[in-house]
C-alpha positions as CSV (number, residue, x, y, z in Angstrom):
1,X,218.6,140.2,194.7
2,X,221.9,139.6,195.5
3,X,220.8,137.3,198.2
4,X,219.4,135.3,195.5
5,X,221.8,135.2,193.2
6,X,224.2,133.4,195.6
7,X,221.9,130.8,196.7
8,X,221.5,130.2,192.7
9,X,225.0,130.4,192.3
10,X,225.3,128.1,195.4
11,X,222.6,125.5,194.1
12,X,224.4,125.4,190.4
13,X,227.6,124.7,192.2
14,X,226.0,121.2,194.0
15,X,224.5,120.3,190.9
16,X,227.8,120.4,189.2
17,X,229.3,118.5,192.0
18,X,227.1,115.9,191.6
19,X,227.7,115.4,188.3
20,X,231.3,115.7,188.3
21,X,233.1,112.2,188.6
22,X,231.1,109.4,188.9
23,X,231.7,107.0,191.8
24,X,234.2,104.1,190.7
25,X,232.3,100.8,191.5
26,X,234.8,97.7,192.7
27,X,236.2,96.0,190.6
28,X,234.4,92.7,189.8
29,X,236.8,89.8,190.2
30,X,234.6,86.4,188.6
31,X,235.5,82.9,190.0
32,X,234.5,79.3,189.9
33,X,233.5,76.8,192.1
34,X,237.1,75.5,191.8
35,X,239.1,75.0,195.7
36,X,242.2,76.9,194.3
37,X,240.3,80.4,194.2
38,X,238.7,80.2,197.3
39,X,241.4,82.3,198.9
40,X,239.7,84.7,197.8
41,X,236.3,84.4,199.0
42,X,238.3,84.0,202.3
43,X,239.7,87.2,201.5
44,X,236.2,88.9,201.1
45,X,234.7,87.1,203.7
46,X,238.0,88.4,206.4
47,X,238.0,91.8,204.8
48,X,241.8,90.5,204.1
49,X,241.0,92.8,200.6
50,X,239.4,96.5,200.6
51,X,235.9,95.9,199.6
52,X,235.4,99.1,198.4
53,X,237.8,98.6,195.6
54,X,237.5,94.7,195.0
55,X,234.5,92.7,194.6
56,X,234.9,88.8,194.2
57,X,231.7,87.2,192.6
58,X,231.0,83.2,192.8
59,X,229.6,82.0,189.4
60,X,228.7,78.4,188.5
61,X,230.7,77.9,185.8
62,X,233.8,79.4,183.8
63,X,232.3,79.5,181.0
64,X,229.9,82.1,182.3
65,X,232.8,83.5,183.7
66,X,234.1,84.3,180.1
67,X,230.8,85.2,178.5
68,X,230.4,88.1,181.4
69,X,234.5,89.0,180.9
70,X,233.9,88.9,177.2
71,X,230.8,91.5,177.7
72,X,232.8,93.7,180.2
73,X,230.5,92.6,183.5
74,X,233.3,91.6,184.8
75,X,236.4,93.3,184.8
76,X,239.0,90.3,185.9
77,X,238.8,86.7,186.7
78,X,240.5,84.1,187.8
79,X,240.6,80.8,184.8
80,X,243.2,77.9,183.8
81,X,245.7,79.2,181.6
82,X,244.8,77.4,178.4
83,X,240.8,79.3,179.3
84,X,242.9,82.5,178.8
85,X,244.9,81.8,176.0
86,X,241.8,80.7,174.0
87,X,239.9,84.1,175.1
88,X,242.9,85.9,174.1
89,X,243.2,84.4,170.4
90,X,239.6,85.1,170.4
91,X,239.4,88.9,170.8
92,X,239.5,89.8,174.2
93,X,241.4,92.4,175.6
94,X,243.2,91.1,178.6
95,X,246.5,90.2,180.4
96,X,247.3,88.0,182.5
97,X,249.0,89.5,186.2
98,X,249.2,86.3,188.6
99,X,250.1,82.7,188.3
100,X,248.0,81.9,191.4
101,X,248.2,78.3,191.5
102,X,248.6,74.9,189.6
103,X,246.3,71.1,189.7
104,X,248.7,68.7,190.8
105,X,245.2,66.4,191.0
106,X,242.2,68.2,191.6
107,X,241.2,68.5,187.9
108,X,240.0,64.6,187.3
109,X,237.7,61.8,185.0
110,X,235.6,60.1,187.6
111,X,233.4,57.6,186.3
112,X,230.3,55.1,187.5
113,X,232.0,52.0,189.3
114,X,231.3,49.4,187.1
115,X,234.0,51.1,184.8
116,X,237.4,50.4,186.4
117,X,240.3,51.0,183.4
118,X,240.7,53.7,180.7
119,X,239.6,51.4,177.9
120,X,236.5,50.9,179.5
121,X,235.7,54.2,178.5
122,X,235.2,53.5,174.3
123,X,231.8,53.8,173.5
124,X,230.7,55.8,176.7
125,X,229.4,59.1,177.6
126,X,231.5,61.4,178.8
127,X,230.7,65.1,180.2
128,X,232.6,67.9,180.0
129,X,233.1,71.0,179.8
130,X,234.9,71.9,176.2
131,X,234.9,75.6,176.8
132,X,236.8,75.4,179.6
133,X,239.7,73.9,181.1
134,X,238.2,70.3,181.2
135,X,239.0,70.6,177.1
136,X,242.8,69.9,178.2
137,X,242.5,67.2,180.5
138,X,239.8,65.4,178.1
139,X,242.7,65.5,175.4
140,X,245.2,63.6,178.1
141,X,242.4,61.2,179.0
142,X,242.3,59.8,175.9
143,X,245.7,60.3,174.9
144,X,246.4,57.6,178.3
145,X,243.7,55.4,177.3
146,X,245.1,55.1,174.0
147,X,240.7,56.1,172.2
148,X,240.5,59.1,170.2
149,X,237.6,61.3,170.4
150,X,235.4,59.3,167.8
151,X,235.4,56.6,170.1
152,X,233.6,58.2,172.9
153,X,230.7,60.6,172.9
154,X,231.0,63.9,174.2
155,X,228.2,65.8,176.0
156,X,228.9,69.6,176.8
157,X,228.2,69.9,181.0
158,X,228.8,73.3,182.5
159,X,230.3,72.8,185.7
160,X,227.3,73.4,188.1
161,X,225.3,70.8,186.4
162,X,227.8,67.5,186.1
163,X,227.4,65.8,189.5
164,X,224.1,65.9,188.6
165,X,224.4,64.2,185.7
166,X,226.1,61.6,186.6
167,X,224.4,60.9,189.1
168,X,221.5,60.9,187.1
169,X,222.4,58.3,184.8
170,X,223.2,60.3,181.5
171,X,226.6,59.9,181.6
172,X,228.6,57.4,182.2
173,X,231.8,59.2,183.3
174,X,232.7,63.4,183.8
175,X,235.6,65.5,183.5
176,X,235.7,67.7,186.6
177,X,237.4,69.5,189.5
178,X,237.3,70.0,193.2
179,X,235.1,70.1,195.3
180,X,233.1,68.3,192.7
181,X,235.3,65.6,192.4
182,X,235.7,65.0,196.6
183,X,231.3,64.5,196.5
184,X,231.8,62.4,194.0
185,X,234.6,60.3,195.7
186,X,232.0,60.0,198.8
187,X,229.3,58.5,197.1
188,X,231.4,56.0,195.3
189,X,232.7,57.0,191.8
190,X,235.8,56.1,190.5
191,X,238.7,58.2,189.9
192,X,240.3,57.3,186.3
193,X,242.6,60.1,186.0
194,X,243.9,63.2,187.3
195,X,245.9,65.9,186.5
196,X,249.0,64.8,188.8
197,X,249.3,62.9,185.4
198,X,249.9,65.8,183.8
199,X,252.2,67.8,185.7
200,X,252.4,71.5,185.4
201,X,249.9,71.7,182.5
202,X,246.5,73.1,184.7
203,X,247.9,76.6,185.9
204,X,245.7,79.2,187.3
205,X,245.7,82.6,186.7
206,X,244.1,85.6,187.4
207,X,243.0,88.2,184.4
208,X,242.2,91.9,184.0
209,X,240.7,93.2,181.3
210,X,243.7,95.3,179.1
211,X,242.1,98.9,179.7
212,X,240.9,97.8,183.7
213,X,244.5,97.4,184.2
214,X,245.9,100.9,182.4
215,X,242.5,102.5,184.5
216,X,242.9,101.3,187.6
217,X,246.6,100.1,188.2
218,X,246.0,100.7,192.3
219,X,242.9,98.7,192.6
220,X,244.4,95.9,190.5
221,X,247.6,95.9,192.7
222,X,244.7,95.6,195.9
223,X,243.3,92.9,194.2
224,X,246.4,90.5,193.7
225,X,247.6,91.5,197.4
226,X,244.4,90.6,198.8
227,X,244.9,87.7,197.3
228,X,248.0,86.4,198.4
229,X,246.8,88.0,201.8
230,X,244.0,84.8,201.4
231,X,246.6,82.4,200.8
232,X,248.1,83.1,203.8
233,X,245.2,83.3,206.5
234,X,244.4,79.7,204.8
235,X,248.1,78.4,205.3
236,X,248.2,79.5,208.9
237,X,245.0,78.4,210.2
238,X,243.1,75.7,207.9
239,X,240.8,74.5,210.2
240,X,239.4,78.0,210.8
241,X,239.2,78.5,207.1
242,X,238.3,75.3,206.0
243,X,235.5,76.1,208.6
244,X,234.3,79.2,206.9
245,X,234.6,77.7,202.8
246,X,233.8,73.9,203.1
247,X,229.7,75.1,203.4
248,X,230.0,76.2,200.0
249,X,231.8,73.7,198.6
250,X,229.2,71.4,200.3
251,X,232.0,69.3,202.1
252,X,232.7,68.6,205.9
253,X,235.8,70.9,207.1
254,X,237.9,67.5,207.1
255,X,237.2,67.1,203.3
256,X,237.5,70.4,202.5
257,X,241.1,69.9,204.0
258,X,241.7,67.1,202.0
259,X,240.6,68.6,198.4
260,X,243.7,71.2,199.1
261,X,245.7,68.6,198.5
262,X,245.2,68.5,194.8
263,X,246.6,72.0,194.0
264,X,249.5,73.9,194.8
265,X,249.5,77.9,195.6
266,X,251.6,80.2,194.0
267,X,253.3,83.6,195.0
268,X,253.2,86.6,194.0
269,X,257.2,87.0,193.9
270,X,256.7,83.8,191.6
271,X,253.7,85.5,189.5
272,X,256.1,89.0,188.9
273,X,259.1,86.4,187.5
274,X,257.2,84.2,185.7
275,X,255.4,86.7,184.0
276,X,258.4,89.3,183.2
277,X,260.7,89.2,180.9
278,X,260.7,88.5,177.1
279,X,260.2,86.0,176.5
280,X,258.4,85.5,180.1
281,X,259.5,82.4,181.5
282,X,255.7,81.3,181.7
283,X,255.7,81.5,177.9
284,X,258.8,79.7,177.5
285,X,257.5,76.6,179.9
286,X,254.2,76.6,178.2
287,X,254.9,76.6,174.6
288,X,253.6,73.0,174.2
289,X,250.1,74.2,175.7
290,X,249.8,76.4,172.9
291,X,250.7,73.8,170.5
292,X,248.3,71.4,172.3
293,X,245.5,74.0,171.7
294,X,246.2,74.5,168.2
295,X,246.3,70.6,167.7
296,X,242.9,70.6,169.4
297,X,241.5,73.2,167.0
298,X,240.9,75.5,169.8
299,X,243.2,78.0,168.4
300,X,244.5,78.8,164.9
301,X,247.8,80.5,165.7
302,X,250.6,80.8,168.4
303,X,249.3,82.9,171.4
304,X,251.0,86.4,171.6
305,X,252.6,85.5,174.9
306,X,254.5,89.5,175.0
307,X,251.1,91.3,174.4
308,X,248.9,88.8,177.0
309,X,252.0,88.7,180.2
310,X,252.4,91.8,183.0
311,X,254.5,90.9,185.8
312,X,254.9,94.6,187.2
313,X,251.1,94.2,188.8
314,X,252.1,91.3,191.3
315,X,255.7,93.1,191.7
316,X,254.1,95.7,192.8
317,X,251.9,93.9,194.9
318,X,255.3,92.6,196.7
319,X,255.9,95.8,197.9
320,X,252.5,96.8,199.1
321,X,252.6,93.7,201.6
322,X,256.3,94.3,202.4
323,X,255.2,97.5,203.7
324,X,253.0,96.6,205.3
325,X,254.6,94.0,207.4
């Protein structure tokens, strides 16, 4: 009996184990097609980031991106910063922890050959995608070819599906990014405008849902250091990583080279000053974007820079690669 009793004991104990703490899935990191983020799928693919704690997941667009952030399927992403101002003023629960780059021309209006100036553009069709960043650089378009929105027709285009479409023949002219915008080049469509006309106004961040970051502070910390680790491997040997990422961005390693040239990389040391302080000094440089936004009708009040800014994620990241150094 006693015999028994034990073993029972013994089985309740396992069973109680084993429905003790469940196991803590990675976090899941969402990113577009965009060039800029692909240090992290170099990341993943080098195991330059613990796998077991971060997972980085390629979607098509960022506007799925935001649906699945807005849902809680993912639990960060990397988007332009007017994308997370706008998800911020509408509800969501996040903040932003790394400036991780800015456009200095890979965000651009490429459009079918025939049309060669700005003003060619009234009265043509132009896709874009409004929920995303392409909203921004649609409103300097037509600000520099002097043609307000009535005088052009807009057709929403999620990323994945403009070359296409222009290519097809339904629109006349699209608002897009790399590597989108190097295929484009290559089979002979005009670039009209990019964002090196807009300096400093297409900044990349990365996101993390508000209670994923008070959870988790550790795996958030492996995420942003993983990060930067990407950054580097690419800056020290970009033929060997534009030979692993130019398949996916359907480009020849040369090309792939090439579309780099359109962004610039930020730091984490940069992310931890830029976003610290109150007010951060990333609120006080883009206070016009939020005015831009609201002019657009995209939002309806100031953004709430204090609540949406944590610079002691990427600080702390600093340290973490310091060490191990």
């Amino acid at each position: 009996m006693r015999k028994a009793l034990i073993a029972a004991v013994g089985v309740i104990v396992v069973f109680l184990a084993g429905c003790g703490k469940p196991d803590v899935f990675p976090l899941a990191v969402g990113i577009n097609p965009w060039v800029g983020y692909d240090a992290l799928v170099l990341a993943r693919e080098r195991r330059l980031v613990d796998v077991r704690r971060v997972k980085i997941v390629e979607l098509s667009s960022s506007s799925q991106i935001q649906r699945n952030l807005r849902n809680g399927v993912l639990d960060a992403a990397a988007l332009t910063l007017d994308e997370a101002l706008r998800l911020a003023h509408d509800g969501a629960a996040i903040r932003i922890v790394a400036v991780v780059g800015v456009s200095t021309g890979g965000d651009a209006v490429l459009a079918r050959p025939a049309i060669t100036k700005l003003s060619q553009l009234k009265g043509k069709r132009i896709g874009v995608e409004l929920s995303a960043g392409g909203a921004v650089v649609l409103a300097r378009l037509l600000e520099a070819a002097g043609l307000s929105r009535d005088e052009v027709s807009l057709l929403p285009i999620e990323a994945s599906q403009q070359e296409g479409a222009l290519r097809a023949g339904w629109i006349d002219a699209v608002v897009t990014f790399e590597p989108t915008k190097s295929r484009l080049e290559a089979r002979g469509y005009r670039v009209l405008f990019d964002s090196s006309r807009m300096p400093d106004e297409i900044v990349d961040v990365l996101v993390v849902r508000t209670g994923v970051l008070e959870r988790r502070p550790e795996d958030v910390v492996e995420l942003l250091a993983g990060w930067e680790r990407g950054v580097l491997a690419l800056r020290s040997a970009p033929a060997a990583a534009a030979g692993l990422l130019s398949a996916g961005a359907n480009l020849s390693p040369e090309a792939y080279l090439q579309s780099l040239q359109g962004l610039k990389f930020g730091t984490l040391a940069g992310s931890a000053q830029l976003l610290s302080g109150d007010p951060a000094p990333l609120a006080k440089q883009h206070f016009g974007l939020g005015k831009l936004l609201m002019q657009l009708g995209l939002i309806q009040k100031p953004p709430d820079w204090s609540a949406l800014l944590s610079g002691e994620p990427a600080a702390q990241a600093v340290l973490r690669l310091e060490r191990e150094r």
